[in-house]
Every structure is written in C-alpha cells, then in structure tokens.
C-alpha positions in Angstrom: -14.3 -61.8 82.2 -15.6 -62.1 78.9 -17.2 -65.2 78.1 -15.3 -66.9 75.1 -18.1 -69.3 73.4 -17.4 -73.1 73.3 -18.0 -75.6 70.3 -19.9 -77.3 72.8 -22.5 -75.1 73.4 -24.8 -76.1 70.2 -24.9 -79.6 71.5 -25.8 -78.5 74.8 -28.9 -76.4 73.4 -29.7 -80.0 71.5 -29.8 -82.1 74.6 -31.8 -79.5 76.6 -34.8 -80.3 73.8 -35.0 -83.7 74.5 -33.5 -83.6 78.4 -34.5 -81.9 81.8 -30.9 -82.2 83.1 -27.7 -82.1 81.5 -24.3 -83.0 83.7 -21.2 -81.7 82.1 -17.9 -83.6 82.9 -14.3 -83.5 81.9 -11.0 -82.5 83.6 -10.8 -79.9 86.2 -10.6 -76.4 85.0 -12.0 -76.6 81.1 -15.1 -74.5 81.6 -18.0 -76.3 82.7 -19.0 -74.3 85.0 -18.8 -70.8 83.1 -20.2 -72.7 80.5 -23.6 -73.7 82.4 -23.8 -70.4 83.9 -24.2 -68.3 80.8 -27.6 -70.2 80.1 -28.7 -70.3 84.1 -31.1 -68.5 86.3 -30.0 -70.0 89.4 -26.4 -70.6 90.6 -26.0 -73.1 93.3 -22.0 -73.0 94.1 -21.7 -75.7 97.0 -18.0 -74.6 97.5 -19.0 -70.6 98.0 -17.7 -70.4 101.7 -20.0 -67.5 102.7 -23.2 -70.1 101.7 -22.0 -73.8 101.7 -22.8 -74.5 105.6 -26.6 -73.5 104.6 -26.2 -75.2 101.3 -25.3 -78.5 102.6 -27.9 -78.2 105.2 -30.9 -77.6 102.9 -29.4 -80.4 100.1 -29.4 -82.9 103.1 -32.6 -82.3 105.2 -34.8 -80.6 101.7 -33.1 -80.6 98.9 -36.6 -80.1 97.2 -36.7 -76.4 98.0 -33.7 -75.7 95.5 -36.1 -76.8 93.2 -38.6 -73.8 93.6 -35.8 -71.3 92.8 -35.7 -69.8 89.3 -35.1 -72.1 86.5 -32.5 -73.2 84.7 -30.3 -74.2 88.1 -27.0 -74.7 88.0 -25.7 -77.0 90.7 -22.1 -76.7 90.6 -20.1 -79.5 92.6 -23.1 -81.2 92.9 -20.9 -83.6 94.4 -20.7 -82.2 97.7 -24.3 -82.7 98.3 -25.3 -86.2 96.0 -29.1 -86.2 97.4 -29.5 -83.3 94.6 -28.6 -86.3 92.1 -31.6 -88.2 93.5 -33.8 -84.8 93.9 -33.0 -83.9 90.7 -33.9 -87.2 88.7 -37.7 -87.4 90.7 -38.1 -84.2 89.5 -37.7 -85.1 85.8 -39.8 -88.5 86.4 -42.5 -86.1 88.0 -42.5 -83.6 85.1 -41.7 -85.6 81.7 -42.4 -82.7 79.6 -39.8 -80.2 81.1 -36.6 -79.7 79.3 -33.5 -77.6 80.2 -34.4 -76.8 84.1 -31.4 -77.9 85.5 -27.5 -78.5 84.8 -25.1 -80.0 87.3 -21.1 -79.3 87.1 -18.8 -80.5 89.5 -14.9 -81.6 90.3 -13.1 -85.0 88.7 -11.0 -85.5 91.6 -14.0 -86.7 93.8 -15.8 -90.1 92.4 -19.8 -90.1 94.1 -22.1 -93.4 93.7 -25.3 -92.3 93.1 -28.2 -94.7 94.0 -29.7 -94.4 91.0 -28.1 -93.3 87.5 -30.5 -91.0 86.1 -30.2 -93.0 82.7 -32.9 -91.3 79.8 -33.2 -88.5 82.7 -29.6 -86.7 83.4 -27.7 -87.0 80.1 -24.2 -86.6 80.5 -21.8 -84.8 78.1 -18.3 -84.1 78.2 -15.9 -81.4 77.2 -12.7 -80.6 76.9 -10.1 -77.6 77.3 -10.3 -75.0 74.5 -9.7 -75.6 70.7 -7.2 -73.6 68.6 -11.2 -71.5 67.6 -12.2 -71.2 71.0 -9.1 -69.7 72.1 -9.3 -67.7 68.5 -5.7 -68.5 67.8 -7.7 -70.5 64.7 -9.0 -67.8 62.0 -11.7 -71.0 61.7 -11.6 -70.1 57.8 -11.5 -74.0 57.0 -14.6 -76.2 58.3 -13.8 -79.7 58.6 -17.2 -80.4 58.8 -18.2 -78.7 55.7 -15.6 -80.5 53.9 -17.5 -83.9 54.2 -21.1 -82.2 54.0 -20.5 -80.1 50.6 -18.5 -81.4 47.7 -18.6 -77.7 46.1 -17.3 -76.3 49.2 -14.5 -73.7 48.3 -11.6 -73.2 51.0 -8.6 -72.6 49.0 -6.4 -69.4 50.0 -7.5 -69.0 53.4 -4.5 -68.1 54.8 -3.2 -68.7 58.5 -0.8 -66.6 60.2 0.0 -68.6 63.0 3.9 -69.7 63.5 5.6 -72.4 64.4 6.6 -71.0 67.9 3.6 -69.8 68.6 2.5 -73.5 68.1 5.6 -74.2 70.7 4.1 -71.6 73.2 0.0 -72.6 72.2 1.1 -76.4 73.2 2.3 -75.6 76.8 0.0 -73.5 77.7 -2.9 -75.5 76.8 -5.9 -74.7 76.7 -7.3 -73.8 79.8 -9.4 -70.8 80.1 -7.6 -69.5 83.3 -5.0 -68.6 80.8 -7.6 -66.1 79.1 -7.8 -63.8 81.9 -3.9 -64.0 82.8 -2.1 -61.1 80.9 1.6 -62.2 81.9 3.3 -65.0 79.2 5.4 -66.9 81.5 2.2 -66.6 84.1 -0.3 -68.6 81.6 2.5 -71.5 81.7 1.9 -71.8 85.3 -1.2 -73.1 85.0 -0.8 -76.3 83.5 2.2 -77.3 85.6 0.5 -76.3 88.6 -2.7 -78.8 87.4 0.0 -81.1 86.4 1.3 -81.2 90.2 -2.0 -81.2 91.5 -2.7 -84.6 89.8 -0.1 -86.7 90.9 0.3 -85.0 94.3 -3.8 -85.0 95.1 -6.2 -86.0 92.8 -5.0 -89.1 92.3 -6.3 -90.2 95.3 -8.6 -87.5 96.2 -10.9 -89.3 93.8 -12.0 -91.9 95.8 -10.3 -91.7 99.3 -7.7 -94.1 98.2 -4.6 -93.5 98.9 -2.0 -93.8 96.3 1.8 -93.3 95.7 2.4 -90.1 93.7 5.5 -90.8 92.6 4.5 -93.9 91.3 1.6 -91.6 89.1 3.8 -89.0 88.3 6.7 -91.8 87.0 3.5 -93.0 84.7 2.4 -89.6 83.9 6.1 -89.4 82.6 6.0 -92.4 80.4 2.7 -91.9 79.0 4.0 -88.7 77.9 6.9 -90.1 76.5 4.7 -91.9 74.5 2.3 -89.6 73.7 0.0 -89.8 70.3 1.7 -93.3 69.9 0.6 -96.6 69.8 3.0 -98.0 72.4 1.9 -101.0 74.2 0.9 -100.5 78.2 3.6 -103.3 79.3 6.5 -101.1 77.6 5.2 -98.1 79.5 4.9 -99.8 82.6 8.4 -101.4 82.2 9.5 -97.2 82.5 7.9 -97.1 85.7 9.3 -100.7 87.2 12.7 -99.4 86.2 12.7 -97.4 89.1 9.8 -98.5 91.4 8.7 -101.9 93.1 5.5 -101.7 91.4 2.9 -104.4 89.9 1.0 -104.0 86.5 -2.2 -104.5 87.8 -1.6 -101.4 90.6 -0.5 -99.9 87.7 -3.3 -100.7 85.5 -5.6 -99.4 88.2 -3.8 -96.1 88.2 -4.2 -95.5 84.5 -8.3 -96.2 85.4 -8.1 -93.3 87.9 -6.1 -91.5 85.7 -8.8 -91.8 82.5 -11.5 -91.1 85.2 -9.9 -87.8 85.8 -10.0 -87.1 82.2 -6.3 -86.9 82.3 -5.7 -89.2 79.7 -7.7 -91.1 77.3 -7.9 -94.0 74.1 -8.1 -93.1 70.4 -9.6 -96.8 69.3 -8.4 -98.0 66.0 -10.6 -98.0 62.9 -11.7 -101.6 61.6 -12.6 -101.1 58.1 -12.3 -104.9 57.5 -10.1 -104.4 54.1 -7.6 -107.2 55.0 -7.8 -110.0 57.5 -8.5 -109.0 61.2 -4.6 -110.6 61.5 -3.6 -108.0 59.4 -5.0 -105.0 61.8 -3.3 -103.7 65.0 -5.6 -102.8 66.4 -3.9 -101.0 69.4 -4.8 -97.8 71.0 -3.6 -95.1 70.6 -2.5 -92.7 73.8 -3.0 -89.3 74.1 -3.5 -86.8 76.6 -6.9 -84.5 77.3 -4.6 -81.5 76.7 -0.6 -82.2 75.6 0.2 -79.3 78.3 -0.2 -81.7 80.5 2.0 -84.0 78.8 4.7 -81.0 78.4 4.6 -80.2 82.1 5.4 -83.8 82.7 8.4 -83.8 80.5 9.5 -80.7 82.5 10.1 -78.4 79.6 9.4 -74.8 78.3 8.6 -73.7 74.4 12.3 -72.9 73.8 13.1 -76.4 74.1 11.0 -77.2 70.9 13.6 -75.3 69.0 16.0 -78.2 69.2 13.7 -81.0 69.2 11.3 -80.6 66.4 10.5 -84.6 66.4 9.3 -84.3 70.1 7.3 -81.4 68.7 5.7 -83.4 66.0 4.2 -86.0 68.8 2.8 -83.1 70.5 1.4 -81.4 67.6 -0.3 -84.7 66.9 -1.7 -84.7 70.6 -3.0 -81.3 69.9 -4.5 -81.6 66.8 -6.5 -84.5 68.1 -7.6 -82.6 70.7 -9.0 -80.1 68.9 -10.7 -83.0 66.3 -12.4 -84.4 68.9 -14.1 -81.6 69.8 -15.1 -81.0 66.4 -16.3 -84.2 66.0 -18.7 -84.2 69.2 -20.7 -81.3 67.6 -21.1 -83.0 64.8 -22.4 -86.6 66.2 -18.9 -87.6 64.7 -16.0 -90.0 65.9 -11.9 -89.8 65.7 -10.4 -92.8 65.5 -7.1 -94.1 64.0 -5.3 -96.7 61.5 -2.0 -98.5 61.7 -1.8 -102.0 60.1 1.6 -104.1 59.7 1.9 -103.7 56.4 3.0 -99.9 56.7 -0.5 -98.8 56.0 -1.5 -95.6 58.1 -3.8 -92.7 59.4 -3.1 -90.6 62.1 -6.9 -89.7 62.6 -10.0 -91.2 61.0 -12.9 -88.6 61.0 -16.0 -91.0 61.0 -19.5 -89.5 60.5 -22.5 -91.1 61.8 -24.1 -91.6 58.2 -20.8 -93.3 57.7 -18.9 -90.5 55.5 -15.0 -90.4 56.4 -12.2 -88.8 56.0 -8.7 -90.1 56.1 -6.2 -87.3 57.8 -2.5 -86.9 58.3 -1.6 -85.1 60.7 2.2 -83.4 59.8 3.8 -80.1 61.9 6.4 -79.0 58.5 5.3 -78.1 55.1 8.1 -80.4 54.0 6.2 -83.5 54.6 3.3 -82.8 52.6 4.2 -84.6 49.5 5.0 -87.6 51.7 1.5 -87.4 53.2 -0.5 -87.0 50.4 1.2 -90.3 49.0 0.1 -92.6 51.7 -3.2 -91.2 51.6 -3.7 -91.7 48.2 -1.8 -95.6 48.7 -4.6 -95.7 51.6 -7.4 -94.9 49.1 -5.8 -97.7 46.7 -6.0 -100.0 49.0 -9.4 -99.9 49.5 -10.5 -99.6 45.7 -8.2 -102.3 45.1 -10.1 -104.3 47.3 -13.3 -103.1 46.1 -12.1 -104.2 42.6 -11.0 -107.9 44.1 -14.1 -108.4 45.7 -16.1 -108.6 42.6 -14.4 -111.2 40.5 -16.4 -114.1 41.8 -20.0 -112.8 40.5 -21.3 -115.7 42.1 -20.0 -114.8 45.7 -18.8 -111.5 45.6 -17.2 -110.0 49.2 -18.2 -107.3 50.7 -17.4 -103.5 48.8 -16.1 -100.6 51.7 -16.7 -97.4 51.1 -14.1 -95.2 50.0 -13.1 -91.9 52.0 -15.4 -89.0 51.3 -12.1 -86.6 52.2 -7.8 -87.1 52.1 -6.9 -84.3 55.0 -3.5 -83.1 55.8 -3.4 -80.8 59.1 -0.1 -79.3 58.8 1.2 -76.9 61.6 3.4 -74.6 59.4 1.6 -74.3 56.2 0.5 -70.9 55.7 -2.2 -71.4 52.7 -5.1 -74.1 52.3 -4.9 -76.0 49.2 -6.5 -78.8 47.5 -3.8 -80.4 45.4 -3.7 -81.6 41.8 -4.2 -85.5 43.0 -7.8 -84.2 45.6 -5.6 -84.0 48.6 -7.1 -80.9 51.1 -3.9 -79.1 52.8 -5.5 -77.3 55.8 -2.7 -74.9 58.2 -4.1 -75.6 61.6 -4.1 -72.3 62.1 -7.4 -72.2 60.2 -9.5 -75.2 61.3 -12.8 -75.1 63.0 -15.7 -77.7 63.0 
C-alpha cells in the first residue's frame, strides 16, 4: 500500500537531531507504526506470530542483542516486552552523541510502568488520525501557517471543490488509514464503528487489567458525543449516564482518565488573554473527540442522516476542523485553544504561536454564516483594542497592553472560494487548508 505522508513527519526528522529515541503514541490505528517504518532499518513486530515466542525470549533474557541489528529499529508494541524501554534508554546514556537509532510504537489499550522514564532520552510525540491533506481530500492551497508568518501572503481564489456531503461522508469515516486501502464506501464506515465497539467492549479495561462496565463507557461515550465540541460541564454529562445507571462521579471521572489515556477523547483548554477580570472568563474545557467518527459511531448514525440535521452537523464539523488544527499546529510548535466569556464574547479556536502571534478563528459549516462570523471577530478584536486604549489613560500607572490577533479566520465547510473580505477577515473552504 502506498505510503500517504503525514504532517508529522517533519517534526519527527526534528526530534531525531536532538534525540536517540523517539516513541510515537496516540489512538490505535492512526499510523504510527507505517509511519516509523518508512524511516527504519530494522522492524521488530512483537505481535508477528511466526517470531514473537523468539522475540519475547531474547527481549527478556538479552534484550541487548536487538541492539546490534541495523539501525534505525523500530520496536513496534514495545509493550509486550518493557525491558526494551530500559535497554533502550542505557543505550542512549552510553552513546550521548547518537541520534535517530531507534523508534518505539506500540497499542493504547495496554498501560506499561516503566522503571525509569527515559526523560531528555526517549522523547515522546503524538499523532493523530489523518487530516483533510493527508487524506488529500484538502487541495492544501491555503497555509494556515503562512497566514501568520507572511503578511504579503496571497491566497485569494483558491478554490475548493469539496461538498457538503462529502463533508457528511469525510466525518464518519474518519480518518483512519485502514480506510485508504479499502475500495468499498459502505466498507470504509466499518472501521470506525468497529474501533468504536472495540473501546467500550475491550479497551477500556484492557488498558490496565481492570475490569470495567462497558455499558457504563459506552453510555459516556454517548453523552460526550452528544456534547461534542461544546463546553458542557462533566456533572451534566454524567447526569446522562446516572439516568440510566447506578453509577458514582468519581467511577465516572476515572473512566473519562482511561478514556483520555486511550486517546479517545481529549481537552481544548480555554485561552486567558487577561482582557477582563478572571470573573469574567469561563474558563471551561472544551470536549472533543481524537476523530468525530468516533463520536458518530456512538450516536449510531450514517451520512444520510446529516441531511436532516444540519445543526448536529455543525458540532461535528467543529470536532473535525479542530482535529485537523491541531495537527497543524504541532508542526509548527503552535497551540489550539479556545474562548467563551459570559459576556457573549467568543472563538471557536485560538491558533497560538510560540512567539506569541495568534489568530482568532470561527469555525462555521454554511456560507450563510459568514457575515455573522466575521462580526464577532471583528467585536473580539475591539475588545481588545478597546482595552488597549483604557489601559493607558492613567500615564502614571498604565495596565498592561495585549496584543492584538495577527489573523481573523473563518473555516467554513461549504464555501467554495478563499477570500479576504473588505473589513481583513480570511474566509478559507476547508476543503483547502493545510498547515
């Protein structure tokens, strides 16, 4: 199968300059392993039946002669044998100069303790299923990345040709490379229900030898998808699942840990610019999931159903626009975070360089909310040059001055054109977005 290349794989090649070992984590089925193979020597595959019994035996009685084989090693499910964690670490303590010798992949569902943590030796990086680009349903004529870097940077007119149920169909799938080599439609949509399954049913407790109720997990995979891309508070989803089970929060709290462990489901944290009072910030979370097909297999529904439920839609076009921004923002030593205060002021993602430059993106599925958009970014901007204004009226003590957004972005699913509009506002179809 041909080897589709991932954002990630630039800040791979950076770590493996300053690192001997690189671990790559994230949920089940997203690549790492293909990934770490295209730039290995040596494949160790503890789970290759015709080898494993001889596998195990050298990683548990010399796990040092893996080390002789041609590098870079890949040891994938590393987990199976955890001396190689131990090996693996003396081995860069022994040779401080090497970089790049070996990468270690492995599953989510099983949780190791390693006896030491290989901190400033085995860096650790994780990814994610495939982006809109990696999956090439993104022409990637719009940068995002170039957008903050050059002000003369000229993307008006690329053009996407990406519709709104392919979005519908794009969503469900997800993006999990298995689809790639699967020519069948309705067969690609099997794979993130069966993951989906496989969650609740296995993983759950698989990851530590626990054993926990799945219908208790898939009741809070439910809710959380129900919420999805919102900033819904943890007691109102745990009130869906104590509706119908005799459940506690904490058991519940400790299933959402498992649950972010198996890179299910994660955090967006709220942006802080400190323009009002810390009252005046809510400073929730927001929730979305690692790939909204999971969320959709949760919900128990196919593309078609998006046809009648376009607000749904929106929610999960928001899950996977995020998504694809936080990829984009890990190759670029970037952030995503979001904004909601009480006062009605809002951003559904905050793109937040290192060097501090930002952008200020809403995140809309029709065309036809554009205009309303590109108002509350532009009340967003006020805000803060209101407050920069404010802050200087008392030469004597003046308060602090934030910096303004370097970008106002709209992702929209259904525009066709990118645009900058007459007020600075850049429209970008999703269909054309790349880091």
């Amino acid at each position: 199968m041909e080897y589709y290349p991932r954002i990630i794989d630039h800040r791979i090649d950076e770590l493996t300059e300053a690192f001997n070992a690189v671990c790559i984590v994230g949920p089940k089925g997203c690549g790492k392993t293909r990934t770490a193979k295209e730039r290995c020597e040596t494949i160790i595959e503890f789970q290759d039946e015709e080898k494993r019994d001889g596998y195990l035996s050298v990683a548990e009685t010399s796990p040092n002669l893996f080390l002789k084989k041609k590098k870079p090693i890949l040891f994938d499910e590393w987990q199976d044998a955890p001396k190689i964690w131990g090996t693996i670490r003396k081995a860069c303590d022994d040779n401080p100069e090497a970089v790049g010798e070996y990468y270690l992949t492995g599953s989510t569902s099983k949780k190791i303790t390693t006896p030491h943590t290989g901190t400033g030796r085995i860096t650790q990086l994780e990814m994610f299923p495939m982006t809109l680009f990696e999956t090439r349903e993104s022409n990637g004529s719009v940068s995002i990345s170039r957008i903050l870097e050059d002000d003369s940077y000229e993307f008006g007119g690329a053009y996407s040709n990406l519709e709104l149920e392919e979005l519908f169909y794009i969503a469900c799938r997800g993006g999990w490379p298995r689809c790639l080599s699967i020519g069948n439609e309705a067969g690609k949509l099997e794979i993130a229900r069966d993951y989906y399954k496989q969650i609740y049913t296995k993983d759950i407790s698989a990851i530590d030898g626990v054993k926990r109720n799945s219908e208790w997990c898939r009741t809070l995979l439910w809710s959380y998808a129900r919420n999805m891309a919102t900033t819904a508070k943890k007691t109102g989803i745990f009130a869906d699942v104590k509706a119908t089970h005799d459940v506690t929060d904490n058991t519940l709290a400790s299933y959402v840990e498992v649950l972010e462990q198996l890179f299910v489901i994660r955090d967006i944290d709220a942006w802080t610019p400190q323009i009002r009072s810390k009252t005046a910030i809510r400073a929730a979370k927001k929730h979305i999931f690692v790939d909204p097909s999971i969320a959709i297999a949760a919900l128990g529904i196919k593309p078609e159903y998006f046809n009648e439920d376009l607000d749904l839609f929106g929610h999960v076009f928001e899950n996977l626009v995020l998504r694809d921004l936080i990829v984009y923002a890990q190759a670029h030593d970037a952030r995503v975070l979001h904004y909601t205060d009480d006062m009605g002021l809002e951003a559904d993602a905050v793109y937040q360089c290192a060097d501090g430059r930002y952008a200020l993106i809403e995140i809309k599925l029709g065309a036809n909310r554009i205009s309303e958009a590109e108002t509350n970014l532009l009340r967003f901007r006020d805000v803060i040059r209101k407050h920069n204004e404010a802050a200087h009226t008392n030469p004597k003590h003046p308060r602090a001055v934030f910096r303004e957004p370097d970008a106002l972005i709209i992702i929209c699913g259904n525009m066709p054109i990118a645009l900058t509009t007459e007020r600075g506002i850049h429209v970008i179809p999703f269909g054309c977005l790349r880091d």
